[in-house]
C-alpha positions as CSV (number, residue, x, y, z in Angstrom):
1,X,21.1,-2.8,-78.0
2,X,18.2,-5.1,-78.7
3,X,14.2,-4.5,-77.2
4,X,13.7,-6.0,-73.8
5,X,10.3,-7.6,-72.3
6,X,9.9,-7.8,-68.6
7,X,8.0,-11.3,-67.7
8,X,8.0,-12.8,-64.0
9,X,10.9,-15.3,-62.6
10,X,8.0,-17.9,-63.1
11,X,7.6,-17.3,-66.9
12,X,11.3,-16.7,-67.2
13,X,11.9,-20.0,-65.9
14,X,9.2,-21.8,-68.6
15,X,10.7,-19.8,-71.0
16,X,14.6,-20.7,-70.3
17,X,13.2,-24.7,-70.0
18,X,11.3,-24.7,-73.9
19,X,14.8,-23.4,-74.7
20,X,16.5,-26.1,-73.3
21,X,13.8,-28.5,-74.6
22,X,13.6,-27.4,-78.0
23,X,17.5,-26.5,-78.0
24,X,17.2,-22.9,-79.1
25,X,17.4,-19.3,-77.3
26,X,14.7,-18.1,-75.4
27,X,14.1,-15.4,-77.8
28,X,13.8,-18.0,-80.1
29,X,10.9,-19.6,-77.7
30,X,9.4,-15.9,-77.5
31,X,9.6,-15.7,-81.6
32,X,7.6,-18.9,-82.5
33,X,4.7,-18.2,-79.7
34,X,4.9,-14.9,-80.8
35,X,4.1,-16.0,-84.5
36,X,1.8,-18.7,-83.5
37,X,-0.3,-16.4,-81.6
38,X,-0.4,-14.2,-85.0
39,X,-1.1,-17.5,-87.2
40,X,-4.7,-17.4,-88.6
41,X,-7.3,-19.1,-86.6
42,X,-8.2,-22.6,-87.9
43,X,-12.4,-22.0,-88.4
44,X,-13.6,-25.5,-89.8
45,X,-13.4,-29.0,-87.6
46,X,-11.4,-30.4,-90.9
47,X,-8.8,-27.6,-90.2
48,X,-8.4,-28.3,-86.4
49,X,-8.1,-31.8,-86.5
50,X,-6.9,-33.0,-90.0
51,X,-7.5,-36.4,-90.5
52,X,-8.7,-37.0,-87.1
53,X,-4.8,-36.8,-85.6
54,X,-4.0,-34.6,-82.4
55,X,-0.8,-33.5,-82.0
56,X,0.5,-34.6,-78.5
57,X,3.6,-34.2,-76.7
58,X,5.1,-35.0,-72.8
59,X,8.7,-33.8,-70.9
60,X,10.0,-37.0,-69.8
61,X,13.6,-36.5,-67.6
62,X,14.4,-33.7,-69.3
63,X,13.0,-34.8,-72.5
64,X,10.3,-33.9,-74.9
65,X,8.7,-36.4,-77.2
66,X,6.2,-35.4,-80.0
67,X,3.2,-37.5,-81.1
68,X,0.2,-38.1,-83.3
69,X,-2.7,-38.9,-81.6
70,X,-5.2,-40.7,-83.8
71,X,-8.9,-40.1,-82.4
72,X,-10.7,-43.2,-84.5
73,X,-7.8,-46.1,-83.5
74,X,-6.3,-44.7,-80.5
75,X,-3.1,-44.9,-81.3
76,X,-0.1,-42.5,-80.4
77,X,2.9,-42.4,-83.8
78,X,6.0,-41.2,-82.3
79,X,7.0,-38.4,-84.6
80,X,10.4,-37.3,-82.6
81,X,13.2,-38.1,-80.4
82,X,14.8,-42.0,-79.8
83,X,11.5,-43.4,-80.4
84,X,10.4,-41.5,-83.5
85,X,9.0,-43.7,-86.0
86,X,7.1,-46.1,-83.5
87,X,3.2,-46.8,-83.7
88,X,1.8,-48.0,-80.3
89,X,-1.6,-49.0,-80.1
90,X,-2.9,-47.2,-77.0
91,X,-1.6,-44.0,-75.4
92,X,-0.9,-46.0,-72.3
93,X,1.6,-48.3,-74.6
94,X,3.4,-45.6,-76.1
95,X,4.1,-43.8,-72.2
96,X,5.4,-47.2,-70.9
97,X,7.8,-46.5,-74.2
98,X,8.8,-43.3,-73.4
99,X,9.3,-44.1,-69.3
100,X,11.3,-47.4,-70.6
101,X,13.8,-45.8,-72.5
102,X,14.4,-42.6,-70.4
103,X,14.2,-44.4,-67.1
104,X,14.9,-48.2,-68.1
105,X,15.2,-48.7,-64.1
106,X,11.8,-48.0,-63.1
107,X,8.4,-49.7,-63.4
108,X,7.1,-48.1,-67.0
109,X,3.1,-48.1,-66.1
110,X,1.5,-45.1,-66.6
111,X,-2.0,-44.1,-67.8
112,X,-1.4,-42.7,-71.3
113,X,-4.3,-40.5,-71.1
114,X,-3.1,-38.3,-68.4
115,X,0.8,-38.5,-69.5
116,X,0.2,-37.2,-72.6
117,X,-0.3,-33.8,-73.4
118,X,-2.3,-31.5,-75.9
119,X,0.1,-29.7,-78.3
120,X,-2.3,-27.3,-79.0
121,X,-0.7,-24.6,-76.9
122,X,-3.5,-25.2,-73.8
123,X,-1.2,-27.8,-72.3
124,X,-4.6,-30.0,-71.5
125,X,-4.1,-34.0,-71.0
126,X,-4.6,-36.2,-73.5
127,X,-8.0,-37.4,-71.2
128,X,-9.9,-34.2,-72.1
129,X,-10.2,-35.2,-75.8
130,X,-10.7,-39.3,-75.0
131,X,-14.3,-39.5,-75.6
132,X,-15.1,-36.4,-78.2
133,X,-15.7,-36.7,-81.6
């Protein structure tokens, strides 16, 4: 029989979504935070930030897309799902994206900077970053 953990229906819940998002087990989900909580701790700016680029992300309908945030231009690179491989110019341009192709029957505006969010593991928005260096 394999080692248990007890967590709350709450954290169960998060846990059983990532799965879904990430199309993987929940141990699986458990594993990876589990090794990224043992990673070593990035101690310089350069090794935080690398090049200036954030990694963001946002759960659309059911669907997570991954990004590059670049903090000198602005710009969001999609770097998975449909859109992958698309440079928008703002943050605000690449969520109208993301609503238009997930839900082509709504109005697509959204403010990119609170759509978006840190994938940092703090789940912050995109905003609290907008005007540090």
């Amino acid at each position: 029989m394999s080692p248990t953990i007890e967590v709350d229906e709450q954290t169960y819940r998060s846990i059983e979504f990532a799965a879904r998002m990430g199309s993987t087990t929940a141990g699986e989900v458990v594993a990876r935070l589990v090794r990224t909580a043992s990673a070593p701790v990035a101690t310089s700016k350069e090794d935080t930030e690398g090049e200036g680029k954030v990694g963001v992300y946002v759960d659309y309908e059911g669907h997570r897309t991954r990004g590059s945030y670049d903090r000198d231009t602005k710009r969001i690179d999609i770097t998975s799902g449909p859109l992958a491989g698309q440079s928008f110019k703002t943050p605000t341009g690449a969520a109208r994206a993301v609503v238009a192709y997930y839900k082509p029957d709504v109005n697509p505006n959204r403010n990119g900077w609170s759509f978006w969010l840190l994938d940092d593991g703090s789940g912050g928005l995109l905003q609290t970053i907008r005007h540090s260096t």
